[in-house]
C-alpha positions in Angstrom: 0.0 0.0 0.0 0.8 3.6 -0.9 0.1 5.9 1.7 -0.6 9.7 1.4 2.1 11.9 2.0 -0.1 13.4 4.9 -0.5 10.2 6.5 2.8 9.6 5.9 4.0 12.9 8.3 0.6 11.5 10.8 2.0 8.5 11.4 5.8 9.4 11.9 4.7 12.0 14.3 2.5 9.9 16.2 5.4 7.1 16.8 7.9 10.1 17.7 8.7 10.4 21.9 7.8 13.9 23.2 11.4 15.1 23.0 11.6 13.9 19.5 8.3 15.6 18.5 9.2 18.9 20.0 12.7 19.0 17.8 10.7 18.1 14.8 8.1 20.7 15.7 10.6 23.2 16.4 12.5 22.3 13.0 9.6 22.9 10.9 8.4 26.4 12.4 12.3 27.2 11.8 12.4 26.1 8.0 8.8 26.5 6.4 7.5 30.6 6.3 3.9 29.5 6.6 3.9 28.1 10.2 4.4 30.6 13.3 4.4 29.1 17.1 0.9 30.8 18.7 1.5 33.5 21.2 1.1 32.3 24.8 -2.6 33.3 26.1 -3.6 33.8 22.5 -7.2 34.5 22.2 -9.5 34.4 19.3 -7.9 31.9 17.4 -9.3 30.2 14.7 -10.4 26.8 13.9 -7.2 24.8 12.7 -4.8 27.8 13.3 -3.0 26.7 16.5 -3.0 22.9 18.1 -5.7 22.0 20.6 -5.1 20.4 23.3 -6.7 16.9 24.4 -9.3 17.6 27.3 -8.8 16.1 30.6 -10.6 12.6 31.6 -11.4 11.8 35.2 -12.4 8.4 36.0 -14.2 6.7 38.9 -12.6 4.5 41.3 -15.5 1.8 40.7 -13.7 -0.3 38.3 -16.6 -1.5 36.5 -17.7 1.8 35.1 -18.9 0.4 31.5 -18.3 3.6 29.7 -15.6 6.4 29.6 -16.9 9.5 31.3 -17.5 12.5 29.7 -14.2 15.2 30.0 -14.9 16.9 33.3 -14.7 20.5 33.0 -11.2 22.4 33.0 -12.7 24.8 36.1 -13.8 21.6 38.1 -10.6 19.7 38.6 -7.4 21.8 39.6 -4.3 21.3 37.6 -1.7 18.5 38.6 0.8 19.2 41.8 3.5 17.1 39.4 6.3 19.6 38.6 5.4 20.1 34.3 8.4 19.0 31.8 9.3 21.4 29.2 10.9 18.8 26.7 14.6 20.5 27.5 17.2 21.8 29.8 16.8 25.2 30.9 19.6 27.0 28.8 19.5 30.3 31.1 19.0 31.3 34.5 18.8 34.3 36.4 22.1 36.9 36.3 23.6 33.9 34.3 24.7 36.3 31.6 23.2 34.2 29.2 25.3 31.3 29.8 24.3 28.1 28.8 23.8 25.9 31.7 25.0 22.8 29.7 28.8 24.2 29.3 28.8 24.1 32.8 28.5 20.2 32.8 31.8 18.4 33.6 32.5 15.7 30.7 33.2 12.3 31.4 36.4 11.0 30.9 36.9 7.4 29.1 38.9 4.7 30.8 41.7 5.1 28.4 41.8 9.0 28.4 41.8 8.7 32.4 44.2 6.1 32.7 46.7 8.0 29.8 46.2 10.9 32.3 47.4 9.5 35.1 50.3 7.7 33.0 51.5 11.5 32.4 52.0 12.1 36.5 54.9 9.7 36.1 58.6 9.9 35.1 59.0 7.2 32.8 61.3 6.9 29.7 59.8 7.6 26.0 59.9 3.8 25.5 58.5 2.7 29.0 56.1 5.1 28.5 55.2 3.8 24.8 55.0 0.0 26.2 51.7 1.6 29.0 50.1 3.2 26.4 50.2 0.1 23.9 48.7 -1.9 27.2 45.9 0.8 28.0 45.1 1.4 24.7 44.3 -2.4 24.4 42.2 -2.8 27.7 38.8 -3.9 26.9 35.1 -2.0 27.7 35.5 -3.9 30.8 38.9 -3.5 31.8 40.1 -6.8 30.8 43.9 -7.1 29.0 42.8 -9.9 26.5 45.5 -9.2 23.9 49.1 -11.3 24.8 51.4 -9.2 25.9 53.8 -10.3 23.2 51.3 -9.5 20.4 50.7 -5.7 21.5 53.0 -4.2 19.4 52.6 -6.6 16.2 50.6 -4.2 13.9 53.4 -1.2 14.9 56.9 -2.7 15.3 58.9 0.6 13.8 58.0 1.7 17.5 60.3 0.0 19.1 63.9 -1.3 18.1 64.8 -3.4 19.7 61.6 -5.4 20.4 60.4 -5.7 23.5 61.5 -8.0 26.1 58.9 -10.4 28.4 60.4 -8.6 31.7 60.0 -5.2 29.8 56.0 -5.6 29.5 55.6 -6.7 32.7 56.9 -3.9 34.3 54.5 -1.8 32.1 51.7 -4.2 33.0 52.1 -3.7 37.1 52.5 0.2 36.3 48.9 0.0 34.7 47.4 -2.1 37.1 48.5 0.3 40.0 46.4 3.4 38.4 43.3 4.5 39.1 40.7 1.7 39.8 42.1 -1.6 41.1 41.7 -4.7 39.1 41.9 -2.9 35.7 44.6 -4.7 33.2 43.9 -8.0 34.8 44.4 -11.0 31.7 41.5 -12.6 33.7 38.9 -12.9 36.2 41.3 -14.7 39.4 43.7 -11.9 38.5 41.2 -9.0 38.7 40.0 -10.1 42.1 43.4 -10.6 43.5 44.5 -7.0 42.5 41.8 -5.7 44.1 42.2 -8.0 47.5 45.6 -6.9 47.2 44.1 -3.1 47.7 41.8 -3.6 50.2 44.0 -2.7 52.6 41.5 -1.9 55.5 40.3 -5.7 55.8 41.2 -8.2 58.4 44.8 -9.4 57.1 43.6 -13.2 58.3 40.7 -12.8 56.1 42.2 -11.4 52.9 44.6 -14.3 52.9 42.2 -16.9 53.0 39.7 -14.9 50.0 42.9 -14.4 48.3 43.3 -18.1 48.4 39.6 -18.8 47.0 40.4 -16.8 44.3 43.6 -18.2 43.4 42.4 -21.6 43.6 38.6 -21.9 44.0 36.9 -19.8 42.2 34.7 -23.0 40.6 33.5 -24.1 43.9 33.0 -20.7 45.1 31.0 -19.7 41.8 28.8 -23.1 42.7 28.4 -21.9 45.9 29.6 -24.9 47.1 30.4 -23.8 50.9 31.5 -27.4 52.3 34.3 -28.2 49.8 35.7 -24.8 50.6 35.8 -25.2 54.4 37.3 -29.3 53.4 40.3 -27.9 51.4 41.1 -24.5 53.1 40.6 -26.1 56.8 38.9 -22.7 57.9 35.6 -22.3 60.3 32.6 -21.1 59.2 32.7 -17.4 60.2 35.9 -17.0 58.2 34.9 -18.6 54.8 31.6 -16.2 55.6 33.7 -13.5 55.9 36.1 -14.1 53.3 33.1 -15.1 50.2 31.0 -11.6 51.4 34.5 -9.6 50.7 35.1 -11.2 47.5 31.2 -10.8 46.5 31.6 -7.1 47.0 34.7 -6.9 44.5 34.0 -5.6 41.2 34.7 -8.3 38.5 34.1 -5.9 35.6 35.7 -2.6 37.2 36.0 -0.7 33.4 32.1 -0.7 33.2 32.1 1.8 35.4 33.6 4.3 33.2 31.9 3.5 30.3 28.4 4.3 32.1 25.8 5.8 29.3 24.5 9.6 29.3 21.2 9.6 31.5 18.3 9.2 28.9 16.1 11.8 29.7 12.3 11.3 29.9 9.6 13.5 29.0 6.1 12.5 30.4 3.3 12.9 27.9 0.6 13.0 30.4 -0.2 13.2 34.5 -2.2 10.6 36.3 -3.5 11.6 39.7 -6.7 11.3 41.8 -8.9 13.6 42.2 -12.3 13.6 44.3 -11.7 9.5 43.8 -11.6 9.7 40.6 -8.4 8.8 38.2 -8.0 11.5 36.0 -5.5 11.9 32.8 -4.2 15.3 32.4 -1.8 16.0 29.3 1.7 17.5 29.8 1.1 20.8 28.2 4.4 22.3 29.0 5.7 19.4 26.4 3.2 20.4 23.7 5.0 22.4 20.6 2.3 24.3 19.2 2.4 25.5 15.8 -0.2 27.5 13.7 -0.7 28.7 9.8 0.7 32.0 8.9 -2.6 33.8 7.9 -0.7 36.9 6.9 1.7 34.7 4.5 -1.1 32.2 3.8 -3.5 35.4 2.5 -0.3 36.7 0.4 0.4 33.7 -1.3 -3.2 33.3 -2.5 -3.7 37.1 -3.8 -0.4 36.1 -5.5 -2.1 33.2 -7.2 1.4 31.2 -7.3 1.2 28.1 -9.5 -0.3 25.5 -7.3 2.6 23.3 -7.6 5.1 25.4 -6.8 7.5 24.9 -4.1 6.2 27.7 -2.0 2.5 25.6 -2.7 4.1 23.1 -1.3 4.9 24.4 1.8 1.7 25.5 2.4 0.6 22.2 2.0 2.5 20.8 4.4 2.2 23.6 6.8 -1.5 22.7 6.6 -0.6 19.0 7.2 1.7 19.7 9.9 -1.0 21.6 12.2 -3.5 19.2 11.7 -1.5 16.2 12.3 -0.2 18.0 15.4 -3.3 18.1 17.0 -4.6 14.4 16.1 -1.3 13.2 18.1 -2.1 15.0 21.1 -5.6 13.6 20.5 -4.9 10.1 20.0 -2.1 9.8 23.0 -4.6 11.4 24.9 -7.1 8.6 24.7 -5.2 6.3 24.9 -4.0 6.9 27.8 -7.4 7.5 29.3 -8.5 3.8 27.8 -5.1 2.4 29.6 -6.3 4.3 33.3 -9.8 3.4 32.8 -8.6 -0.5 32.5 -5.5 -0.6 35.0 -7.2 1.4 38.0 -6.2 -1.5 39.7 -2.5 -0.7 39.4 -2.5 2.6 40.5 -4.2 1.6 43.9 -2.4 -1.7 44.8 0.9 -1.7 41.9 2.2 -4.5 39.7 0.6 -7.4 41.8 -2.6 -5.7 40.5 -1.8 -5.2 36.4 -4.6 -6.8 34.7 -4.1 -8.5 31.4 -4.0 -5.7 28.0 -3.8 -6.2 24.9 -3.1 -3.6 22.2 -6.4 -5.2 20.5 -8.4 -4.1 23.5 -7.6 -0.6 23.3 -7.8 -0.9 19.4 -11.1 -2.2 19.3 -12.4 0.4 22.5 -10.9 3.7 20.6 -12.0 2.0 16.8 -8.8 2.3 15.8 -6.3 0.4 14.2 -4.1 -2.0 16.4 -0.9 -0.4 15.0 -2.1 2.9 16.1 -2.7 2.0 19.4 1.3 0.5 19.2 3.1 3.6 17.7 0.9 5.6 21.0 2.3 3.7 23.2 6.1 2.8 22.4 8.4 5.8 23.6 5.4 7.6 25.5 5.4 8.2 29.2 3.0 8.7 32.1 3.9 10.6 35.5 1.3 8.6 38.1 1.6 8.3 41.7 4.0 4.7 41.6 6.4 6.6 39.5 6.7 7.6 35.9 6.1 4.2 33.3 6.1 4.0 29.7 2.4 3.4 28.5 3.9 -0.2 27.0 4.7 -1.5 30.8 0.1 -1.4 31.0 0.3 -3.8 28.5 0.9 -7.7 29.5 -0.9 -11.0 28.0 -3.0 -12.9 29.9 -1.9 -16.3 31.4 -4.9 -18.7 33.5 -5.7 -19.2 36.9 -6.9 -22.4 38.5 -10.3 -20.5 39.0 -11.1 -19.8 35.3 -10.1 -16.2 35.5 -7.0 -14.9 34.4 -4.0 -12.3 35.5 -1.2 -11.1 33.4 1.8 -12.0 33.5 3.4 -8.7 35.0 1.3 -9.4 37.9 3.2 -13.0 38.3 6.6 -11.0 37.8 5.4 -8.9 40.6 4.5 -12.4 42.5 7.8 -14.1 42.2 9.8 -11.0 43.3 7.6 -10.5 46.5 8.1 -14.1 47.2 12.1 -13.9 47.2 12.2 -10.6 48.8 10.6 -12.2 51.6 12.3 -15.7 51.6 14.8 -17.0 54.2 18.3 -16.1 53.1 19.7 -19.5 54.2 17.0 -21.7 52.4 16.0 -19.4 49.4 12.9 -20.5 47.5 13.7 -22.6 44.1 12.2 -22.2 40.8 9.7 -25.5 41.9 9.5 -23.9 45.3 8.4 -20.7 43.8 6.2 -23.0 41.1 3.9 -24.6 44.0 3.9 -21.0 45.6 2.1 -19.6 42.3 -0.1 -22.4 42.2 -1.4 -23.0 45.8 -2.2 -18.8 45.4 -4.2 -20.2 42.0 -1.4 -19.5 39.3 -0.5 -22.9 36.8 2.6 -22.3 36.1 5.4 -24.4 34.3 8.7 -24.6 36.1 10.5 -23.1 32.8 8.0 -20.3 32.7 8.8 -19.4 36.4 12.4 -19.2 35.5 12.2 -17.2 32.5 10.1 -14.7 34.7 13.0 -14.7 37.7 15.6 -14.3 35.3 13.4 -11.2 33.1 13.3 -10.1 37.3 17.2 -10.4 37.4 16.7 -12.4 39.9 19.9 -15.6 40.6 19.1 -19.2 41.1 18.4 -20.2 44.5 21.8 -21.7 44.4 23.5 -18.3 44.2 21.0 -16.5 46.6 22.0 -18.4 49.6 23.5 -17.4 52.6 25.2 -19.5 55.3 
């Protein structure tokens, strides 16, 4: 199928996040002469000049409320107490001189610019110096030295005449390992661990030898948990091995993730959900609505001027026209759908996860008579601000699994289970996946084993095995 070129722009704006609608909103009122952004408090304005906003939906806490309630009246329900998003940083403040805020922010530095830093506090000769780089420049995302030290300096060897020897690498090696964080440079996991017990300076001396030693020599068993071989071969009493496997758990087996840490992905909420007089009401994020409006003055000229209609100035009337009216249909169509996904989940927002009932997109689809992928491109990369937090309208959305009763929960809701049930376990005899199975179903949930472990691992959530504590 061919679509339109308007529909073309509808749906592409529709599937856009807030902050990506508000740039492309932005770029069009910069680049075509028939738009203009509406003044604020502008009054008079006419039909299909500037983009509407959605109205506000309340609904009742009775959750079987058959039909969506009418919008309640602007002057009958205050506005949100959530703080408003704007869709971007503030750029100025007060007496700032017009600074922009963001040049203020510090930049990250990368592991290998902060390492090379640090290298250049030292006194080393040209060639020593040379031989660190080489090994920093090879260090992995997560620290890691997975290159041989011998094979370093294979795709440059005009660097260094004569090659280097075994001793003169290692000595570059330990300088590396000694900056910044400890364990970086390691060639493997055992390594890592020991650099970093090697560091930890503050511990009981007694009990860094003996994790020094499980690491060494027993990582396998101590990665299997496997509590009574270790206290067999090291000959050590219970309160040391507990000692010794809780310092090596808090060690840091990947330590050059933590430079590598993404920018924070900012979120711009689409719409508020509070309550009101008991009722759950949807309230659009207005301070995240671009608004743009035609030109009239520039729209009057262009017709007096009787232009050829295919012109390019034609054109971008056109699509000036398209823009505005495709504006407002997105703020219309995110709008209800996010009043069908309150009116359905009001569950949720008075009890949380354990209380998601089962959505499809089809639901929604079928409630709003509109077309399933519709309802998806609302939904994915659009956010709502409720009491419980701020969720992405997707998380409402969960299929529908059985219940020995003949009703039915979603499976978010079982997610929800499985993590209450280990939060609350005993440490020392944590809950398995066939524990956790009989759980679900002596509450009414048929579950198979493999399901409930997909589910605890979607949670994040280790095997029982690896959860328990002696």
């Amino acid at each position: 199928m061919t679509l339109a070129p308007r529909l073309q722009q509808s749906v592409k704006l529709l599937q856009m996040s807030a902050l990506e609608f508000t740039t492309a909103v932005e770029h069009a009122l910069a680049t075509n002469p028939f738009l203009e952004e509406p003044e604020e408090e502008q009054e008079g304005a006419q039909p299909g000049e500037a983009t509407a906003a959605a109205p506000e939906a309340a609904f009742p806490s009775d959750e079987g409320a058959p039909e969506i309630p009418a919008p309640a009246a602007e002057a009958d329900l205050p506005p949100p107490d959530a703080p408003a998003y704007s869709g971007d940083y503030p750029t100025r403040a007060a007496g700032d001189g017009g600074m922009d805020q963001a040049q203020w922010v510090c930049a990250s530095l990368s592991m290998r610019q902060r390492l090379s830093a640090e290298l250049g506090n030292y006194t080393l000769e040209p060639r020593d110096r040379l031989l660190a780089e080489f090994i920093v420049d090879a260090l992995d995302d997560d620290g890691y030295l997975r290159t041989p030290l011998c094979g370093l300096c294979d795709n440059a060897p005009e660097d260094f005449d004569p090659p280097p020897e075994d001793a003169e690498w290692m000595t570059a090696l330990r300088l590396v390992q000694q900056l910044d964080a400890p364990g970086l440079a390691a060639r493997d996991l055992a390594e890592c661990l020991t650099l970093q017990l090697a560091a930890a300076t503050g511990a009981d001396p007694a009990i860094r030898a003996l994790a020094l030693d499980i690491v060494r020599e027993h990582l396998p068993r101590l990665a299997k948990n496997d509590c009574a071989g270790l206290r067999r071969l090291l000959g050590c009493t219970d309160d040391a091995l507990r000692e010794a496997c809780a310092l090596i758990r808090g060690l840091d087996p990947k330590p050059g993730t933590r430079y590598s840490a993404e920018a924070p992905a900012y979120v711009i909420p689409d719409v508020f959900v509070d309550k009101w007089q008991a009722r759950w009401r949807v309230l659009p994020n207005r301070h995240a609505m671009p608004q743009a409006r035609l030109h009239r003055t520039y729209a009057d000229l262009f017709r007096r001027a009787r232009l050829d209609d295919r012109s390019p100035m034609a054109q971008e009337l056109q699509e000036a026209r398209w823009l505005v009216r495709n504006v407002e249909q997105r703020y219309t169509t995110i709008q209800r759908v996010a009043e069908a996904i309150v009116k359905r989940q009001q569950t949720f927002f008075e009890y949380g996860d354990v209380a998601l009932r089962p959505l499809m997109l089809r639901e929604v689809a079928d409630d709003l008579d509109m077309h399933e992928s519709t309802v998806s491109r609302a939904t994915v990369g659009k956010y709502m601000v409720t009491p419980r937090g701020v969720f992405e309208f997707r998380h409402f959305f969960s299929r529908e699994l059985a219940t020995e009763s003949g009703g039915s929960c979603s499976a978010a809701a079982v997610r929800a289970l499985i993590k209450e049930m280990v939060d609350a376990e005993d440490p020392s005899m944590p809950l398995s996946d066939v524990a956790l199975t009989q759980q679900l179903a002596a509450s009414g949930i048929l579950l198979a084993r493999r399901t409930v472990s997909k589910y605890r691992g979607q949670l994040r959530v280790p095997p029982a095995e690896l959860r328990r504590q002696h």
